[in-house]
C-alpha positions as CSV (number, residue, x, y, z in Angstrom):
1,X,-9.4,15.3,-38.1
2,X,-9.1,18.8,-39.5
3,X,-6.0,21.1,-38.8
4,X,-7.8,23.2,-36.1
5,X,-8.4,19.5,-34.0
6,X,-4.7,18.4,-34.4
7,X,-3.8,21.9,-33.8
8,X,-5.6,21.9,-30.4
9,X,-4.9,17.6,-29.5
10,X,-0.9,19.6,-30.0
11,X,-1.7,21.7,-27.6
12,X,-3.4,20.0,-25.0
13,X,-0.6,17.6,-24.9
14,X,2.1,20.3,-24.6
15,X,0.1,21.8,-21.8
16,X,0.2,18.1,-20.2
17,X,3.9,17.9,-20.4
18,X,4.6,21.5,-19.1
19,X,2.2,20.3,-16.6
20,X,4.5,16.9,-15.7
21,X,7.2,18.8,-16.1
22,X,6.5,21.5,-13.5
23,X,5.1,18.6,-10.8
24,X,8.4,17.1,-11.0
25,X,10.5,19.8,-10.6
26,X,8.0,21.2,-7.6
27,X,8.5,17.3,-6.1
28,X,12.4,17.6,-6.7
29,X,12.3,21.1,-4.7
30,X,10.2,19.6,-2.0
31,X,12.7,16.2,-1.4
32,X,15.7,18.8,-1.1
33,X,13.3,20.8,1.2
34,X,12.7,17.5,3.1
35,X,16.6,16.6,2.9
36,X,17.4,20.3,4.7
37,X,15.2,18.9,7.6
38,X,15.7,15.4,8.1
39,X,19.3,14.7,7.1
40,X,20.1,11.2,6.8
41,X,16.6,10.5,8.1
42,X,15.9,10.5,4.6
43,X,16.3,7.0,2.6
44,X,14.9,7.3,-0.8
45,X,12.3,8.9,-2.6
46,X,10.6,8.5,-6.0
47,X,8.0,10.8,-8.3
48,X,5.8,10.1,-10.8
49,X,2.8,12.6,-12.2
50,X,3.0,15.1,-9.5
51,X,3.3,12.6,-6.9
52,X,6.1,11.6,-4.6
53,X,7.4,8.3,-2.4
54,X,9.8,9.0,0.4
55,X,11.2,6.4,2.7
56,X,12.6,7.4,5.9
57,X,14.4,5.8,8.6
58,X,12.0,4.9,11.6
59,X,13.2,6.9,13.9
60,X,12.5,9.9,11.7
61,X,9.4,9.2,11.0
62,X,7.3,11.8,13.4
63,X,9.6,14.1,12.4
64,X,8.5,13.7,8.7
65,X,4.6,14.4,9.6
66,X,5.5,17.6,11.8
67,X,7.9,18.8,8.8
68,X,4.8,17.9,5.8
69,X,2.1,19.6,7.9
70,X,3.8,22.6,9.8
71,X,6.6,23.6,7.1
72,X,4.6,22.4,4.1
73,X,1.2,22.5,4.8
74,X,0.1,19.1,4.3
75,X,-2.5,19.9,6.5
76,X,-5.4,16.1,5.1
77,X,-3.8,13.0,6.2
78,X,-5.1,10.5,4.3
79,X,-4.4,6.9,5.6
80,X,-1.7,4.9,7.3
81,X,-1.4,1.5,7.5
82,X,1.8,-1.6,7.0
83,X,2.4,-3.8,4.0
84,X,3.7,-7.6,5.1
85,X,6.1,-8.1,1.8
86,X,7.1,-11.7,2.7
87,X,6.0,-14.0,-0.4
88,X,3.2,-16.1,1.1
89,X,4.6,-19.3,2.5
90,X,1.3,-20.9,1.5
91,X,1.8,-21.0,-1.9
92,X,-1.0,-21.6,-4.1
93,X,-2.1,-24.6,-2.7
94,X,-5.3,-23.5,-2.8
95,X,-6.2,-22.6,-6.0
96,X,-8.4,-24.3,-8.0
97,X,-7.9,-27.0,-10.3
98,X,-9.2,-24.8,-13.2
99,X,-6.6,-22.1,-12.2
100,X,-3.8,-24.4,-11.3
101,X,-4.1,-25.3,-15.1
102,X,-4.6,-22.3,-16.6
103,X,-1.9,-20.3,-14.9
104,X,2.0,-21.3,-16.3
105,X,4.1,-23.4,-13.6
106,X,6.2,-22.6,-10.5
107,X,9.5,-20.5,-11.8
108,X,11.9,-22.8,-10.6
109,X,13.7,-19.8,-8.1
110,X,11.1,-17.8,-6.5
111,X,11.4,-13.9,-8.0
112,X,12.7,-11.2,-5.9
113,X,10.5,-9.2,-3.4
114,X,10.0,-6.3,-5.4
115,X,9.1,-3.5,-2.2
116,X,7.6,-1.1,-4.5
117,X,8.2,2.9,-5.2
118,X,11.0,4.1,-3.3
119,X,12.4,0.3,-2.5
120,X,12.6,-0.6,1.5
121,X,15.3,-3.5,3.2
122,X,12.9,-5.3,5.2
123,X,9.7,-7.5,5.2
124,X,7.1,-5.0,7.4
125,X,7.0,-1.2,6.1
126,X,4.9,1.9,7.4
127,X,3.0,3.4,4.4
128,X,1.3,6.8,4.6
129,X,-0.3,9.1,2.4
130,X,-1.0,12.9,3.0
131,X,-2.1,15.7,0.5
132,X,-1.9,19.1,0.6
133,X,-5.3,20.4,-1.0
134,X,-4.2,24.2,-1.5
135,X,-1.7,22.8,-3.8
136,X,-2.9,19.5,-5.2
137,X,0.4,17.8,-3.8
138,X,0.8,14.5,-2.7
139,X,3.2,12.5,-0.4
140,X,3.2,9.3,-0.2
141,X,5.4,8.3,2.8
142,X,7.4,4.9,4.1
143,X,9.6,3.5,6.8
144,X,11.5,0.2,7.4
145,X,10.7,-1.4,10.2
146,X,12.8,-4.2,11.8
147,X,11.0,-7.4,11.8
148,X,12.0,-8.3,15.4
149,X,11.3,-4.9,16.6
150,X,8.0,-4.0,15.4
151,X,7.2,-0.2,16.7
152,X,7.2,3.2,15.3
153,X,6.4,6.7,16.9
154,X,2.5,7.8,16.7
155,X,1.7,10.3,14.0
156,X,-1.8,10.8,16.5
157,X,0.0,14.1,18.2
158,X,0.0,16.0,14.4
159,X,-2.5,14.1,12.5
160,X,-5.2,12.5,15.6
161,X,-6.8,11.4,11.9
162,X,-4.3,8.4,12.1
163,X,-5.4,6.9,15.6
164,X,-7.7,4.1,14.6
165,X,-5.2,3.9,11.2
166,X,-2.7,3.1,13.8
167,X,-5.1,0.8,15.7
168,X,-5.6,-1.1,12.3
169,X,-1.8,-1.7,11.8
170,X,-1.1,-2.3,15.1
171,X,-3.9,-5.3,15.5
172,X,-4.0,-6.7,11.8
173,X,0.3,-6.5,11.7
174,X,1.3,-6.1,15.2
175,X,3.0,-2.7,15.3
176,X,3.5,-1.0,18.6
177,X,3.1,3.0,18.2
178,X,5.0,4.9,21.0
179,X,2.7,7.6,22.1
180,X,-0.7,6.6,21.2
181,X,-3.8,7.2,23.2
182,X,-4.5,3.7,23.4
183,X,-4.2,0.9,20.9
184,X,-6.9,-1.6,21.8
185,X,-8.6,-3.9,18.7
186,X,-11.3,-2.7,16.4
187,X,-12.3,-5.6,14.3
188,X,-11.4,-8.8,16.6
189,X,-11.9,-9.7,20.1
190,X,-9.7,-9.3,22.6
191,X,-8.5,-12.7,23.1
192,X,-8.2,-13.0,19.6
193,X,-4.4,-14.4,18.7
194,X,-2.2,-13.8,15.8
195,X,-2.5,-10.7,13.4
196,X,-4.7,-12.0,9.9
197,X,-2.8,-9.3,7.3
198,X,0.9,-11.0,8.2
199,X,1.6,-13.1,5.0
200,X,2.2,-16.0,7.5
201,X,-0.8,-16.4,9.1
202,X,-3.1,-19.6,8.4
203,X,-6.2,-19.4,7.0
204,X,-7.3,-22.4,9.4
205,X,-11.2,-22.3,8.0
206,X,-10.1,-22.1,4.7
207,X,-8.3,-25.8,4.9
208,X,-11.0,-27.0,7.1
209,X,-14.2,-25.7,4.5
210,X,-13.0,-24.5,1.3
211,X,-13.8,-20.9,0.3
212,X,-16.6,-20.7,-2.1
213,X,-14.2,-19.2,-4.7
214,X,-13.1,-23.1,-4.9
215,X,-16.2,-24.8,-5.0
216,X,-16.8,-27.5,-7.8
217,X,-20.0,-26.5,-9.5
218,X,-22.1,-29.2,-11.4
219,X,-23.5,-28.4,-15.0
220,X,-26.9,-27.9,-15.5
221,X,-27.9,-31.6,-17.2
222,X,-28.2,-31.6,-21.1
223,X,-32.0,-32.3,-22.5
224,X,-33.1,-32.4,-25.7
225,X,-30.5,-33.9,-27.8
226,X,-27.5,-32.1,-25.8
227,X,-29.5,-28.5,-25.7
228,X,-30.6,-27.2,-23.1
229,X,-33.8,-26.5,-22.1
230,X,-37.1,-27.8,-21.9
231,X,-37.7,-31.0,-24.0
């Protein structure tokens, strides 16, 4: 590599860190921003290349949508949905006998649930992601939710992007949104019972026929003196 290459590889990655640099102290500005309006509404937050995970309490959470696209101009909501972090209670009773051998055994104490960027205190969470494209910003949003009290306000009234994102949560998790148009199911049928994307929900057809992930396969038969092919 000749002095003008190193020379300019230098530059490019002092123009990344000035870059990094800048991103966090813009995502620093916006939290204390964010702080102003939502008091102790907000929980946590976290950044990382420009973008940044906040975690609000539930009852501020329409308040943090209306803040992001009126004060800050996050005008593209980009999804919404829930994350289930209980470990499965399934185990891995269903692996395979090839993985069960391969993979190291059972720690004797489960790990902890790890709940991610910006942390969260119970097993269901609200995750959201919206992007202001004038700046290149990005917000990555969360809220706690109680597990015995499942419900959040809409975010439909400032981003009507997020009603069939909330239809989604609301069948696969079972998360009541105050103030939607009308949660009804998209994927299953209405008499349909139990929401599939909880951690505890039973695969039932995968116990009664095995998923073809765990089908034994037979080998080809050997010909020819143990090679295969034609004899």
């Amino acid at each position: 590599m000749s002095s003008t290459d190193t020379a300019e590889v230098a530059d490019a990655a002092a123009d990344a860190d000035h870059a990094a640099e800048q991103a966090a102290a813009e995502a620093e500005a916006l939290v204390e921003r964010l702080r102003g309006a939502l008091g102790d509404g907000l929980v946590e937050w976290h950044t990382d290349r420009g973008t940044l995970w906040v975690r609000v309490e539930r009852d501020s959470w329409a308040d943090l949508a209306r803040w992001l696209r009126n004060d800050e101009g996050f005008a593209f909501f980009n999804f919404l949905s829930a994350i289930d972090w209980l470990p499965s209670p399934f185990g891995r009773d269903m692996d395979s006998a090839v993985d069960n051998a391969l993979d190291p055994p059972e720690p004797a104490e489960p790990p902890a649930t790890e709940t991610g960027a910006a942390g969260g205190d119970t097993r269901f969470q609200l995750l959201a992601r919206l992007n202001d494209v004038a700046s290149g910003r990005s917000v990555i949003a969360k809220a706690d939710l109680p597990t015995d009290d499942l419900r959040a306000p809409s975010w439909v009234p400032t981003y009507p992007g997020a009603d069939w994102h909330e239809r989604e949560a609301w069948e696969m998790f079972g998360i009541d949104f105050d103030g939607h148009p009308g949660l009804r199911h998209i994927y299953l049928p209405g008499e349909f019972e139990g929401h599939p994307l909880r951690k505890d929900y039973p695969l039932l057809a995968r116990r009664v026929k095995p998923w073809p992930g765990l089908v034994d396969v037979e080998l080809m038969p050997e010909t020819n003196g143990g090679k295969d092919g034609p004899s």
